[in-house]
VOGU-3710 file (C-alpha; in Angstrom, 3 decimals, decimal comma):
1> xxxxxxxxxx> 12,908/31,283/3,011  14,463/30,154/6,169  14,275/26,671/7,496  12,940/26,450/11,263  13,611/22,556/11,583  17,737/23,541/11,833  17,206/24,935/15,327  15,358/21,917/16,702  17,933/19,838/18,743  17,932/15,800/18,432
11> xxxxxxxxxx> 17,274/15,786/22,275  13,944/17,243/21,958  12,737/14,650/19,205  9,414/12,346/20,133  11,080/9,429/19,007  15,008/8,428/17,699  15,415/7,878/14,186  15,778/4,559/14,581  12,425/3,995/16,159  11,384/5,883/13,077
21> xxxxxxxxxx> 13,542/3,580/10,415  12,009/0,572/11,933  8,473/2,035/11,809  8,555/2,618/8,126  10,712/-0,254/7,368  7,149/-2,277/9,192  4,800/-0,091/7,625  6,783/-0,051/3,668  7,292/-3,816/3,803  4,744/-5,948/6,156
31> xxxxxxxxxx> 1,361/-3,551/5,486  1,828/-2,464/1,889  2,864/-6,266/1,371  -0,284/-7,567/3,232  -2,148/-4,692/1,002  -0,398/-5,931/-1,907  -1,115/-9,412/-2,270  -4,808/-8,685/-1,400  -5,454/-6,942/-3,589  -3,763/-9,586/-6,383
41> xxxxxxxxxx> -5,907/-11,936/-4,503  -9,312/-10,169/-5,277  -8,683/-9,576/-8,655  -7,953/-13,051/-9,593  -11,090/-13,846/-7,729  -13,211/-10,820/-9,542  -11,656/-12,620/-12,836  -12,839/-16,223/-12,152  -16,130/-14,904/-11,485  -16,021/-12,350/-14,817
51> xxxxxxxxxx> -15,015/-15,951/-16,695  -17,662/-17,444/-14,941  -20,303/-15,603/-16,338  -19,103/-15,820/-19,753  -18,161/-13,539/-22,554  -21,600/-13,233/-24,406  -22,383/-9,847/-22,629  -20,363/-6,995/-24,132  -19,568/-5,428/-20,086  -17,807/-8,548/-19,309
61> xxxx> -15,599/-8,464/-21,916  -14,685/-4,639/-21,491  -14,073/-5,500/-17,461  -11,839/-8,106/-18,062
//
């Protein structure tokens, strides 16, 4: 098996590697944080509401 991606000199790259550290160090901590902490948000939410509705129906209980 031969690897093509040796040949490929760094002058004929789209973008530097450190465009391309900065880009996932944007996308790894500011969107999967923002995804994150939604997603703790709507659960918490989808619990008040489980709460809410009480505990004497048995699908409540198993959701929770």
């Amino acid at each position: 098996m031969r690897n093509y991606t040796d040949n490929i000199h760094k002058s004929h790259l789209l973008l530097n590697m450190e465009v391309i550290v900065i880009f996932q160090w944007i996308i790894f901590t500011v969107l999967c944080q923002t995804i994150d902490v939604f997603g703790v948000v709507a659960n918490i939410i989808n619990v008040i509401c489980f709460i809410k509705l009480g505990f004497k129906d048995p699908v409540n209980v198993s959701l929770l």
